[in-house]
CHARMM-style PDB file with segment names, atoms N, HN, CA, C and O in Angstrom:
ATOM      1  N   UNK     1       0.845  -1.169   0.000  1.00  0.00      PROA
ATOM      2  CA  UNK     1       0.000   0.000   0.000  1.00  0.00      PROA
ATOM      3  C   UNK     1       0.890   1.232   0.000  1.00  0.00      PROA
ATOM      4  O   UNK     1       1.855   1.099   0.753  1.00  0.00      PROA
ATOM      5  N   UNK     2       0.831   2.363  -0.622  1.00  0.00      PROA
ATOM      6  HN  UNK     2       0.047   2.471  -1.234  1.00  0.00      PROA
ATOM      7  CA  UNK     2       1.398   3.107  -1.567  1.00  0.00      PROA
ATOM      8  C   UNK     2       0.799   4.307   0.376  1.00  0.00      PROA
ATOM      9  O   UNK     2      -0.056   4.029   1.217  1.00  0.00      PROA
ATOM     10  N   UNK     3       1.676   5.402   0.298  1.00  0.00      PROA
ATOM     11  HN  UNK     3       2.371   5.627  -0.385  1.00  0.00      PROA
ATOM     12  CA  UNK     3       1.737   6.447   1.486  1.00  0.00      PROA
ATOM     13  C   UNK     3       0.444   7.371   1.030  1.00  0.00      PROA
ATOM     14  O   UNK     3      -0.136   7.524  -0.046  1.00  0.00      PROA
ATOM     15  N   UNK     4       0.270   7.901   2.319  1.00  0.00      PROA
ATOM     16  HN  UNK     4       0.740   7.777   3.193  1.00  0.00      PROA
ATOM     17  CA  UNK     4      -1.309   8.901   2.093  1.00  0.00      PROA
ATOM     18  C   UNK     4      -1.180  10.023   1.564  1.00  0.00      PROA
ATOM     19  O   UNK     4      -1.084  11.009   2.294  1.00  0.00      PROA
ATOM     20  N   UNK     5      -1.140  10.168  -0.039  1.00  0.00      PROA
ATOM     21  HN  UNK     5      -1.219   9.366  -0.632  1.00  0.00      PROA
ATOM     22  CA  UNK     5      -0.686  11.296  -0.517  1.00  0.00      PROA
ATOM     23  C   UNK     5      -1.657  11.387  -2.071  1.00  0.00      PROA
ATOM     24  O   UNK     5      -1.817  10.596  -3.001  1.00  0.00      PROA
ATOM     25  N   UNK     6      -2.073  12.515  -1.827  1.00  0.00      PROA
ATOM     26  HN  UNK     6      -1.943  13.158  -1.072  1.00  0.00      PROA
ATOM     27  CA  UNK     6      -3.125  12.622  -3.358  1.00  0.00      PROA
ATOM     28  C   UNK     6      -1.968  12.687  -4.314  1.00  0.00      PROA
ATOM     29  O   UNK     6      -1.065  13.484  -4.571  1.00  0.00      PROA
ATOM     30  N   UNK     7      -2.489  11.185  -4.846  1.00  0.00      PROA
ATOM     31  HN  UNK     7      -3.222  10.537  -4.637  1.00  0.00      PROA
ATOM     32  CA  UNK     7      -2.054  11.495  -6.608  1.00  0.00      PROA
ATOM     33  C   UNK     7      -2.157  12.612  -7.371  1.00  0.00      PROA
ATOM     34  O   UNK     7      -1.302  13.200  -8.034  1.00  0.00      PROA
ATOM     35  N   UNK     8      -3.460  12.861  -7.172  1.00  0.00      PROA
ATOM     36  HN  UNK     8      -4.155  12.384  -6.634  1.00  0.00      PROA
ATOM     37  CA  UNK     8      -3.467  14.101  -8.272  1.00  0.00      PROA
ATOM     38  C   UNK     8      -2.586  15.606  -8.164  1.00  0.00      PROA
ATOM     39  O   UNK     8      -2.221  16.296  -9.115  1.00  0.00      PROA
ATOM     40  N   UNK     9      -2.385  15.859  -6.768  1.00  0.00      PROA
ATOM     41  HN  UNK     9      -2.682  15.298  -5.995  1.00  0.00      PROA
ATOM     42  CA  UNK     9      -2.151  17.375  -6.576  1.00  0.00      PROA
ATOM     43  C   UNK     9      -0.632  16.950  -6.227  1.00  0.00      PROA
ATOM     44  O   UNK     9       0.248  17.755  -6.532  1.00  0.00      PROA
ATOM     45  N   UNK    10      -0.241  15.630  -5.554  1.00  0.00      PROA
ATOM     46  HN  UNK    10      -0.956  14.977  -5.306  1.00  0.00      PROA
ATOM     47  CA  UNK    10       1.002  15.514  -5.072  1.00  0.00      PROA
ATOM     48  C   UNK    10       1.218  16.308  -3.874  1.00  0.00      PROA
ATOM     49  O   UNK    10       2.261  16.924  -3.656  1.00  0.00      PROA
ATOM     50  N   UNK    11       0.185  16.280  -3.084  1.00  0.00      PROA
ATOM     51  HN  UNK    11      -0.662  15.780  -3.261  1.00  0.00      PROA
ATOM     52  CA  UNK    11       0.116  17.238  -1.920  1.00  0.00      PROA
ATOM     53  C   UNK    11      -0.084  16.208  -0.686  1.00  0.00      PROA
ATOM     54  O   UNK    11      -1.050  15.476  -0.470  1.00  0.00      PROA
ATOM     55  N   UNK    12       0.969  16.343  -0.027  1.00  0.00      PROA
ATOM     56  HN  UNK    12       1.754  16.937  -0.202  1.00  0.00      PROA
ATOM     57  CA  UNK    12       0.814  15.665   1.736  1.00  0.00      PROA
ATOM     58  C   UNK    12      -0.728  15.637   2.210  1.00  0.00      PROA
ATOM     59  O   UNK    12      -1.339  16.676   1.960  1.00  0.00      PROA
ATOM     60  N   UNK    13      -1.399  14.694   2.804  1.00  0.00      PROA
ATOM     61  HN  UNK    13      -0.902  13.850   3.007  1.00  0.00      PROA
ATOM     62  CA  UNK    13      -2.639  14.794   3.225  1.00  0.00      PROA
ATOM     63  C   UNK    13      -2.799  15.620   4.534  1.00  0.00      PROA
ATOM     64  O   UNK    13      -1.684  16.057   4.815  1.00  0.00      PROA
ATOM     65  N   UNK    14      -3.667  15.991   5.395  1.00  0.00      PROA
ATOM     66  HN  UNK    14      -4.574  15.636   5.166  1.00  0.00      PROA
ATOM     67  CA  UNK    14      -3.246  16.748   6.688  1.00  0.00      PROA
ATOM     68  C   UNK    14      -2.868  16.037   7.842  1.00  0.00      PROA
ATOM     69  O   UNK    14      -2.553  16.684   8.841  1.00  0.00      PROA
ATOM     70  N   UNK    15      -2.844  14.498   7.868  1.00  0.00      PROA
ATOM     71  HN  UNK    15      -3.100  13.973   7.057  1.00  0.00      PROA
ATOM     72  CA  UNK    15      -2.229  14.112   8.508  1.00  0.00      PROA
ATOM     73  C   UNK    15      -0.603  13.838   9.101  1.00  0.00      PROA
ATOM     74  O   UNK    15       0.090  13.603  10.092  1.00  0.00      PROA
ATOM     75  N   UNK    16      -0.630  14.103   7.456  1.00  0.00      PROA
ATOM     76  HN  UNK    16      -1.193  14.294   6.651  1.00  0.00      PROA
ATOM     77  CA  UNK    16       1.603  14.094   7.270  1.00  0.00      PROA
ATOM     78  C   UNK    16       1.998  15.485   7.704  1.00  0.00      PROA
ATOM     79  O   UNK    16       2.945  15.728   8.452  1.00  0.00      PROA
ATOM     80  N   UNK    17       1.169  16.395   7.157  1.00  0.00      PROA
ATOM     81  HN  UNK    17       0.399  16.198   6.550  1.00  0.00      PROA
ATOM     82  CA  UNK    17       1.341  17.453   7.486  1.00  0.00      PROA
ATOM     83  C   UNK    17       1.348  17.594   9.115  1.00  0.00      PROA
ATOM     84  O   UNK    17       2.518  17.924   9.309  1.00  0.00      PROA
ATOM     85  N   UNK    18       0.843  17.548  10.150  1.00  0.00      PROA
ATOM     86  HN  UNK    18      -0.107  17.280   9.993  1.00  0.00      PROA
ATOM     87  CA  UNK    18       0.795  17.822  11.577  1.00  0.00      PROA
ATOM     88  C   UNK    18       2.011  16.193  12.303  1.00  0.00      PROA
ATOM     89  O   UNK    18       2.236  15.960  13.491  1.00  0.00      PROA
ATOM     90  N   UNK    19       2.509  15.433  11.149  1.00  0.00      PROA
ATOM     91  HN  UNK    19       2.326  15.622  10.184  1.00  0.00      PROA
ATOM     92  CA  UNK    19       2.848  14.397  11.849  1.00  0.00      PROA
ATOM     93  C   UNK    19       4.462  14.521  12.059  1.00  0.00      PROA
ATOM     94  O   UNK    19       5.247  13.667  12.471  1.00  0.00      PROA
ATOM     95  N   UNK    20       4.674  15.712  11.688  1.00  0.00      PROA
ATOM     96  HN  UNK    20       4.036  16.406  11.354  1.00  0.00      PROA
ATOM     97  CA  UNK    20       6.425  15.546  12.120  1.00  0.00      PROA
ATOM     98  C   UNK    20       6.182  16.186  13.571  1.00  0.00      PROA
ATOM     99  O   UNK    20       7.042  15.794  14.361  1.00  0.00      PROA
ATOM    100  N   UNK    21       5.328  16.987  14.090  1.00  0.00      PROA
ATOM    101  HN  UNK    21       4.630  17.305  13.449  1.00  0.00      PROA
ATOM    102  CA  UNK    21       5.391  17.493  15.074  1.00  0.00      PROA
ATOM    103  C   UNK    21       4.869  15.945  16.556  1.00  0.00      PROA
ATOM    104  O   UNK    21       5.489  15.910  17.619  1.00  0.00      PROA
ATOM    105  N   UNK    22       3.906  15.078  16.295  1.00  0.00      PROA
ATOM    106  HN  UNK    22       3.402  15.106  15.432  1.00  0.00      PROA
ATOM    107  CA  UNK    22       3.703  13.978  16.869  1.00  0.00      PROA
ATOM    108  C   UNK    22       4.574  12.822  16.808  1.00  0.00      PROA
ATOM    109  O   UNK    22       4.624  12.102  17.806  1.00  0.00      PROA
ATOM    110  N   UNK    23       5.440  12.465  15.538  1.00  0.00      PROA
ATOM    111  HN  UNK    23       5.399  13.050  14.728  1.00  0.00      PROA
ATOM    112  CA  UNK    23       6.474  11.740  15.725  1.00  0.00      PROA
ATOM    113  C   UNK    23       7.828  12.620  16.313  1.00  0.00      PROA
ATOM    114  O   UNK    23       8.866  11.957  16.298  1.00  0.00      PROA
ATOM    115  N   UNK    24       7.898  13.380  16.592  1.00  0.00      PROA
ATOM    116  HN  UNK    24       7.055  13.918  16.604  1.00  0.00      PROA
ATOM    117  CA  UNK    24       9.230  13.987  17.121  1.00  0.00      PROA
ATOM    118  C   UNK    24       9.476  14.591  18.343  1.00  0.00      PROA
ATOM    119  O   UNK    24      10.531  14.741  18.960  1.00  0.00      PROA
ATOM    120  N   UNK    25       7.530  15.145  18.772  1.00  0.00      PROA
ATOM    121  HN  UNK    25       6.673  15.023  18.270  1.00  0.00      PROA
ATOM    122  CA  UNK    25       8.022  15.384  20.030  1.00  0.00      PROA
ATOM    123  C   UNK    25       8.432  15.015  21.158  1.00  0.00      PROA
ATOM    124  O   UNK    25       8.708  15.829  22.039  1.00  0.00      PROA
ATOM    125  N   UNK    26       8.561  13.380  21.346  1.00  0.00      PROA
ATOM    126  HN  UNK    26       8.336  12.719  20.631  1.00  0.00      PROA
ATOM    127  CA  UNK    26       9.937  12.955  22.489  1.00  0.00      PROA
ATOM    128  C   UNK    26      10.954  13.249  22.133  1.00  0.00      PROA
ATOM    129  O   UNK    26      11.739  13.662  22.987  1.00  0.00      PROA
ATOM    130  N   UNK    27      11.301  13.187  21.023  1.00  0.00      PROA
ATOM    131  HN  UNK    27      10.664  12.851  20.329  1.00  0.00      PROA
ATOM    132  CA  UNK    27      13.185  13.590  20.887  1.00  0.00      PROA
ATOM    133  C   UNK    27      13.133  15.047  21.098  1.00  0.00      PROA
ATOM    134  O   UNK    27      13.923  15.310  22.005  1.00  0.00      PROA
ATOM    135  N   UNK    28      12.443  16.311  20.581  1.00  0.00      PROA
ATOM    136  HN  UNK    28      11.802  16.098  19.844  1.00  0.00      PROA
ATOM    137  CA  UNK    28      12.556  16.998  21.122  1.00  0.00      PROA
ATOM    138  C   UNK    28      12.461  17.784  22.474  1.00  0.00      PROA
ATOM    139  O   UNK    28      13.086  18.797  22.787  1.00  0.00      PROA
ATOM    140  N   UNK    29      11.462  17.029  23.263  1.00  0.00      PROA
ATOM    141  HN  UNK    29      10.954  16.206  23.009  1.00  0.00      PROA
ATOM    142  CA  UNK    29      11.332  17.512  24.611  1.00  0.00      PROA
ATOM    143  C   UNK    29      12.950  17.082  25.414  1.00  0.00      PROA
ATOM    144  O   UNK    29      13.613  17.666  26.271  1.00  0.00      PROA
ATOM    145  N   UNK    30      13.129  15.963  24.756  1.00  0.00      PROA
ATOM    146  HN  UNK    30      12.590  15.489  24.059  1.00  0.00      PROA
ATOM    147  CA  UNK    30      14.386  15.221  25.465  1.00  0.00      PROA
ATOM    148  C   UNK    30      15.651  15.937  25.832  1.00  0.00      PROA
ATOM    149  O   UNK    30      16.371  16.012  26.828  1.00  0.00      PROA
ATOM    150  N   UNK    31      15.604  16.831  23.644  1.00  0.00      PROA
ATOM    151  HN  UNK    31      15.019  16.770  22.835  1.00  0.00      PROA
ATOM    152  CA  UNK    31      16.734  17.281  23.748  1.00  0.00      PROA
ATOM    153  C   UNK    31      16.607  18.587  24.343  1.00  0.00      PROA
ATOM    154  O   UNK    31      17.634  19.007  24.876  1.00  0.00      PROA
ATOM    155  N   UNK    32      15.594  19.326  24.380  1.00  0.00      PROA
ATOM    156  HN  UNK    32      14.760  18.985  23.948  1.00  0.00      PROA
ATOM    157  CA  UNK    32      15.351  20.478  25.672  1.00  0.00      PROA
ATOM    158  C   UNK    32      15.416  20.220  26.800  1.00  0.00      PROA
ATOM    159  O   UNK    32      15.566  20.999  27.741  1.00  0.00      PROA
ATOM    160  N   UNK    33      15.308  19.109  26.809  1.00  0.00      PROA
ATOM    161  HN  UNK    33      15.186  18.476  26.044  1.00  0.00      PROA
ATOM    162  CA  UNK    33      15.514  18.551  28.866  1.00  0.00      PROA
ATOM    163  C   UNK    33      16.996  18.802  29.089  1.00  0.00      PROA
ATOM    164  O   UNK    33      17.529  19.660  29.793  1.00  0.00      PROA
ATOM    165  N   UNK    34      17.502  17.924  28.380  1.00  0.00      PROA
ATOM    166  HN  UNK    34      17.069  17.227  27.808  1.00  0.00      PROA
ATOM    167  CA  UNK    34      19.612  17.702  28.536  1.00  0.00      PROA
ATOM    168  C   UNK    34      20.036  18.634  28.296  1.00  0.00      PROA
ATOM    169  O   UNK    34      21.181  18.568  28.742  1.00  0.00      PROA
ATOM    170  N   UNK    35      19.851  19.884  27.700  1.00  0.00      PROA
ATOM    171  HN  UNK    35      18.920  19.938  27.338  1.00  0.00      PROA
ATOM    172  CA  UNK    35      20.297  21.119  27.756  1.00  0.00      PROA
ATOM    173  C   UNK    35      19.571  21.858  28.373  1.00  0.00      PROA
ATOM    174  O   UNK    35      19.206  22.810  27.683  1.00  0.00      PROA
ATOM    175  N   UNK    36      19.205  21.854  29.333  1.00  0.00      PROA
ATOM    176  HN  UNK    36      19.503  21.080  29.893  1.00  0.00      PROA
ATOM    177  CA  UNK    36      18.249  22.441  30.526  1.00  0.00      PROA
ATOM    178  C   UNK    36      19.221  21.765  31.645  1.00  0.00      PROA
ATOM    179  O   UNK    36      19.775  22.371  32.562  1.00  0.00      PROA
ATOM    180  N   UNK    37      19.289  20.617  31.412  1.00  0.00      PROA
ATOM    181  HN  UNK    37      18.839  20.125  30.667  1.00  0.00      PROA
ATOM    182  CA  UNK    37      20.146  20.165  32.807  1.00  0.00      PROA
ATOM    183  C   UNK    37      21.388  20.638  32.664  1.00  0.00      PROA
ATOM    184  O   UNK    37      22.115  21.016  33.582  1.00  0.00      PROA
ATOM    185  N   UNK    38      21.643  20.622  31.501  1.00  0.00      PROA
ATOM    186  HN  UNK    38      21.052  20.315  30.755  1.00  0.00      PROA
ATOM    187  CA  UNK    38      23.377  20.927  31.281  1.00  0.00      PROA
ATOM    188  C   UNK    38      24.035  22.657  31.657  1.00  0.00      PROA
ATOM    189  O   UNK    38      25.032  23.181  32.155  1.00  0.00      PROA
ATOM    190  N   UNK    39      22.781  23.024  31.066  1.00  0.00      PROA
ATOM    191  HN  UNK    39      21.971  22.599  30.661  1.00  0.00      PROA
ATOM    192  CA  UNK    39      22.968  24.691  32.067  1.00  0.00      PROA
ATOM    193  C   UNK    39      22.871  24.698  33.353  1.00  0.00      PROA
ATOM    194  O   UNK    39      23.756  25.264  33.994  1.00  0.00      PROA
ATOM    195  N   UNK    40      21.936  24.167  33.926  1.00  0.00      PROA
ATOM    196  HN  UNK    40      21.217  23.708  33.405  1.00  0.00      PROA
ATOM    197  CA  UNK    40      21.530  23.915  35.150  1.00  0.00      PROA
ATOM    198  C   UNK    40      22.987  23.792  35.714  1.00  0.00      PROA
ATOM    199  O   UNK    40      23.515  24.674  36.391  1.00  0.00      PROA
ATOM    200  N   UNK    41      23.655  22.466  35.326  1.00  0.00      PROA
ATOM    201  HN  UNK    41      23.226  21.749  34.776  1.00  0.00      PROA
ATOM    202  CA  UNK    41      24.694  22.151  36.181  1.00  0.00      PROA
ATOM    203  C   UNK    41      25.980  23.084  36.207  1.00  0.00      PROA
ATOM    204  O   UNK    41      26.647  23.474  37.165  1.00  0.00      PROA
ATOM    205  N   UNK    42      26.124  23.340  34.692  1.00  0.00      PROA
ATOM    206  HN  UNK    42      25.581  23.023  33.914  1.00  0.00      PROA
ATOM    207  CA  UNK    42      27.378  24.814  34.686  1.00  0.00      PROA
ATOM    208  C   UNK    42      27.045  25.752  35.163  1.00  0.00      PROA
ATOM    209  O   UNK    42      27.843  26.689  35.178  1.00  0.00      PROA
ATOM    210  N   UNK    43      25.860  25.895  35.701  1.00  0.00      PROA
ATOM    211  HN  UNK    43      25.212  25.134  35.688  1.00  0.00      PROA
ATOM    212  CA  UNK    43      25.699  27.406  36.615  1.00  0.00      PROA
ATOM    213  C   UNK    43      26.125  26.917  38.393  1.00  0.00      PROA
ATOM    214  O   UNK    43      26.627  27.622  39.268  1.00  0.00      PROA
ATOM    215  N   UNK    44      25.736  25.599  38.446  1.00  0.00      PROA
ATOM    216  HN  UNK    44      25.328  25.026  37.735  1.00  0.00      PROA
ATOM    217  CA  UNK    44      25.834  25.758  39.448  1.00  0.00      PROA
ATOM    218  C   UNK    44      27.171  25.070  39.807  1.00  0.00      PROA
ATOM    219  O   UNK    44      27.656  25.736  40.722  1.00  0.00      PROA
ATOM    220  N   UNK    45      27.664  24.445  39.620  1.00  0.00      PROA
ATOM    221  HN  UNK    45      27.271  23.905  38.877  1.00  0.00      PROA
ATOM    222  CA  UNK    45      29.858  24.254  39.560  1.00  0.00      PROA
ATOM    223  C   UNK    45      30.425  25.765  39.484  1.00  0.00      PROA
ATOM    224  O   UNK    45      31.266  26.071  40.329  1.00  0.00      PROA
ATOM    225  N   UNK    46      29.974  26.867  38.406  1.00  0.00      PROA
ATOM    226  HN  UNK    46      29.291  26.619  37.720  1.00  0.00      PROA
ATOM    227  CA  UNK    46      30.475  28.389  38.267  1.00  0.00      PROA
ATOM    228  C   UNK    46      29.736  28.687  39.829  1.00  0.00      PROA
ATOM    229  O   UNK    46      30.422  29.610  40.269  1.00  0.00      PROA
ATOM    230  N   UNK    47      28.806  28.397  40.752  1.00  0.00      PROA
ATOM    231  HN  UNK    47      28.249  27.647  40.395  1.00  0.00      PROA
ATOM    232  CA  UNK    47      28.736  29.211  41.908  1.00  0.00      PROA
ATOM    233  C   UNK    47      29.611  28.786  42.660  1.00  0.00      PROA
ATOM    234  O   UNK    47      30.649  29.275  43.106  1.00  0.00      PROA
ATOM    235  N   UNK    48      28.848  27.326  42.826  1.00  0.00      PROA
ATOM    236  HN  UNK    48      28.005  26.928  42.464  1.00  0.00      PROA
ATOM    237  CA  UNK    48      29.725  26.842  43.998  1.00  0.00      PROA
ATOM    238  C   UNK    48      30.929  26.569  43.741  1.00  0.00      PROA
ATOM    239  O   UNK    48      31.277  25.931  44.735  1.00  0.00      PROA
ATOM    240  N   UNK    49      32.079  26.655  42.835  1.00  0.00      PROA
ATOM    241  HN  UNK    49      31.796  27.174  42.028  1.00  0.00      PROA
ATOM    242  CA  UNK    49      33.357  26.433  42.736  1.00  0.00      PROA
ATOM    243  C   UNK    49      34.023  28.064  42.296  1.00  0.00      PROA
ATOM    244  O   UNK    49      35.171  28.310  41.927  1.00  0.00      PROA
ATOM    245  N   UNK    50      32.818  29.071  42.491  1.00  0.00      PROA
ATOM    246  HN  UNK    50      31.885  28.871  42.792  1.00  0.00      PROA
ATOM    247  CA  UNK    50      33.557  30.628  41.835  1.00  0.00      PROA
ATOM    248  C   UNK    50      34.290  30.213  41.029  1.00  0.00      PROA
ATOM    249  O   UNK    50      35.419  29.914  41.421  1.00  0.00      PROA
ATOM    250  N   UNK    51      33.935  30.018  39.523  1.00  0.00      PROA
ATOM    251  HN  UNK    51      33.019  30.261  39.205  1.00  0.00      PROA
ATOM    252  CA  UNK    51      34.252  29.834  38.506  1.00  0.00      PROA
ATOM    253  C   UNK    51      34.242  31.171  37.246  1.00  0.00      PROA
ATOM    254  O   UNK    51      33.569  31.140  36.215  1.00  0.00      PROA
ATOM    255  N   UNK    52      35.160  32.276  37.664  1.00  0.00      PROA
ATOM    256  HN  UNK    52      35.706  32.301  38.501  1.00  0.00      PROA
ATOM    257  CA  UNK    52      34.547  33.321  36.774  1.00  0.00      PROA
ATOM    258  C   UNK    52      34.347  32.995  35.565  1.00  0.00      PROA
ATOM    259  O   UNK    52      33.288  33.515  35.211  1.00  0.00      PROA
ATOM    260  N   UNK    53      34.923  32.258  34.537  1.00  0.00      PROA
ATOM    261  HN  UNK    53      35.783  31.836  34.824  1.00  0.00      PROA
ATOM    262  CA  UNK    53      34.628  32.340  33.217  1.00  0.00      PROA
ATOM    263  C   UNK    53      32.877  31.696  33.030  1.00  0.00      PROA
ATOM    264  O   UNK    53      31.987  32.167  32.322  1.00  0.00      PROA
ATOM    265  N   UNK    54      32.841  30.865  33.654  1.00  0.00      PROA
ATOM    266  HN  UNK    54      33.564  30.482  34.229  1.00  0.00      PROA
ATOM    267  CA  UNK    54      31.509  30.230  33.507  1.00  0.00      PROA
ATOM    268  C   UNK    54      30.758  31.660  34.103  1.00  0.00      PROA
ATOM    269  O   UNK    54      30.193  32.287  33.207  1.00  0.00      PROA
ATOM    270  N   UNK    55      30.668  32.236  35.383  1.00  0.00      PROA
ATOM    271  HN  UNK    55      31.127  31.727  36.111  1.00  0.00      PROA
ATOM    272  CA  UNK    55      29.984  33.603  35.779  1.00  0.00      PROA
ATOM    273  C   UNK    55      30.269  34.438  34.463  1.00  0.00      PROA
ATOM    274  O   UNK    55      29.335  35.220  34.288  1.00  0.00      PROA
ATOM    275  N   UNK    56      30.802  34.497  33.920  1.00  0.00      PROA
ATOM    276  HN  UNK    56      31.562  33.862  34.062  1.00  0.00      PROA
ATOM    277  CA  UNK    56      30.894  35.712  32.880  1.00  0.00      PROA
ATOM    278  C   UNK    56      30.369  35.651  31.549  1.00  0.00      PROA
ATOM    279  O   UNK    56      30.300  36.650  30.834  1.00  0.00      PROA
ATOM    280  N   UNK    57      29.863  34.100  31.066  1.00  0.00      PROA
ATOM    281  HN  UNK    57      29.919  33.288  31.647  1.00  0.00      PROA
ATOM    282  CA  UNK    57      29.024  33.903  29.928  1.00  0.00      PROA
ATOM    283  C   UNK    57      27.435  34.650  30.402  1.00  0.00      PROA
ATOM    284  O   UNK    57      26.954  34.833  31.520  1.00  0.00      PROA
ATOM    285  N   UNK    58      26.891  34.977  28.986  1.00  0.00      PROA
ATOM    286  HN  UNK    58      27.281  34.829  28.077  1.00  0.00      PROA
ATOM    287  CA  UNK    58      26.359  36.345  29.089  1.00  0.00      PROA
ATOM    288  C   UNK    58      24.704  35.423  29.603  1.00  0.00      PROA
ATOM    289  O   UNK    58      23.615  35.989  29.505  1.00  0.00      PROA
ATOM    290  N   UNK    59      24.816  34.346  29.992  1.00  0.00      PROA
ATOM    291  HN  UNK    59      25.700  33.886  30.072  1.00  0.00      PROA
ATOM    292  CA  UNK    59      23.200  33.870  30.428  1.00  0.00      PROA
ATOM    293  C   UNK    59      23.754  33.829  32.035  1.00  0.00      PROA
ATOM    294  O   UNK    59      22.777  33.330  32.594  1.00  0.00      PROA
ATOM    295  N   UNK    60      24.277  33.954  32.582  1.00  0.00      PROA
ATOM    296  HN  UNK    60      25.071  34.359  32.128  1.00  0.00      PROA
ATOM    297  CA  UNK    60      24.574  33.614  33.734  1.00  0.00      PROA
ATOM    298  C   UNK    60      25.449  35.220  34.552  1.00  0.00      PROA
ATOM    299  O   UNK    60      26.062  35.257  35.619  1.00  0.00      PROA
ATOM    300  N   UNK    61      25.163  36.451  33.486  1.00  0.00      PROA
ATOM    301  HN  UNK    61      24.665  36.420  32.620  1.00  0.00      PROA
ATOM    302  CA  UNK    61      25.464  37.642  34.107  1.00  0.00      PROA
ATOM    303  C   UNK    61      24.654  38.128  34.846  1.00  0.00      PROA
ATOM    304  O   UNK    61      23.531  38.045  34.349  1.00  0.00      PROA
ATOM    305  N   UNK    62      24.666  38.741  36.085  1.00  0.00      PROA
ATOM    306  HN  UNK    62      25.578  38.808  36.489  1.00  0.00      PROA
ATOM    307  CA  UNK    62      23.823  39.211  36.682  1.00  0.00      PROA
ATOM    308  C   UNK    62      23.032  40.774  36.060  1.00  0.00      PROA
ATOM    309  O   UNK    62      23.773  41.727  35.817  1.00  0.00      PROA
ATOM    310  N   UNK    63      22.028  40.860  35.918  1.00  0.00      PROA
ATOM    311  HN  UNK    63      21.426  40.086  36.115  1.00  0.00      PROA
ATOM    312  CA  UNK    63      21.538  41.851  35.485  1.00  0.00      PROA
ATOM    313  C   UNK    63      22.380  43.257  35.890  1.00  0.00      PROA
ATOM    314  O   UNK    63      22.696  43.519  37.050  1.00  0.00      PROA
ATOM    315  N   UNK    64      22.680  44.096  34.758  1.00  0.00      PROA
ATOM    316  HN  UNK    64      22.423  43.883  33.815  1.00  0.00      PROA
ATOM    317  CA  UNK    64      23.682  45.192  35.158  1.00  0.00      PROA
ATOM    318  C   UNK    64      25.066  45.257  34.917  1.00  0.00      PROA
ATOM    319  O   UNK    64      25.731  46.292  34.885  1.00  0.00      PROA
ATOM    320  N   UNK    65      25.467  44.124  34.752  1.00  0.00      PROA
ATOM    321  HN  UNK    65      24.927  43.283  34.778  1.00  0.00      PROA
ATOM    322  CA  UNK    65      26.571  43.260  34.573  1.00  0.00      PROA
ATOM    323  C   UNK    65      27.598  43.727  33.849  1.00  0.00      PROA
ATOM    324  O   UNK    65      27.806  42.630  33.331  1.00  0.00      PROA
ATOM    325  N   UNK    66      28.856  44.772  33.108  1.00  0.00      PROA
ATOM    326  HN  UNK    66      28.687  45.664  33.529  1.00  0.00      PROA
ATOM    327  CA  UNK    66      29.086  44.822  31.721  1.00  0.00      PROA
ATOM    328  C   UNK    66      28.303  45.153  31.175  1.00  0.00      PROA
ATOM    329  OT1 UNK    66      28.396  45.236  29.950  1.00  0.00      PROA
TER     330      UNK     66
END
């Protein structure tokens, strides 16, 4: 059986259309999670180890900052 796609127009049906967002959103939540943690953790090694270079990347400046 041949994919859900009109012959005639050669146009994605609306299901293909909305389906990259339902097949993908675990990998994407995932990969927003692990880089959520991964900041998470370089902010907090730059506190608790006073790490200026990590304090001085511009997400982790304190407002006013430079």
């Amino acid at each position: 059986m041949s994919s859900p796609v009109n012959k005639e127009t050669m146009e994605p049906s609306p299901s293909e259309e909305r389906g990259f967002w339902y097949q993908n959103k675990g990998r994407i939540g995932l990969g927003l999670l692990i880089v959520y943690v991964f900041l998470l953790g370089l902010g907090t090694v730059g506190e608790l180890w006073d790490i200026e270079w990590i304090l001085d990347l511009p997400l982790f400046r304190p407002p006013g900052k430079y």
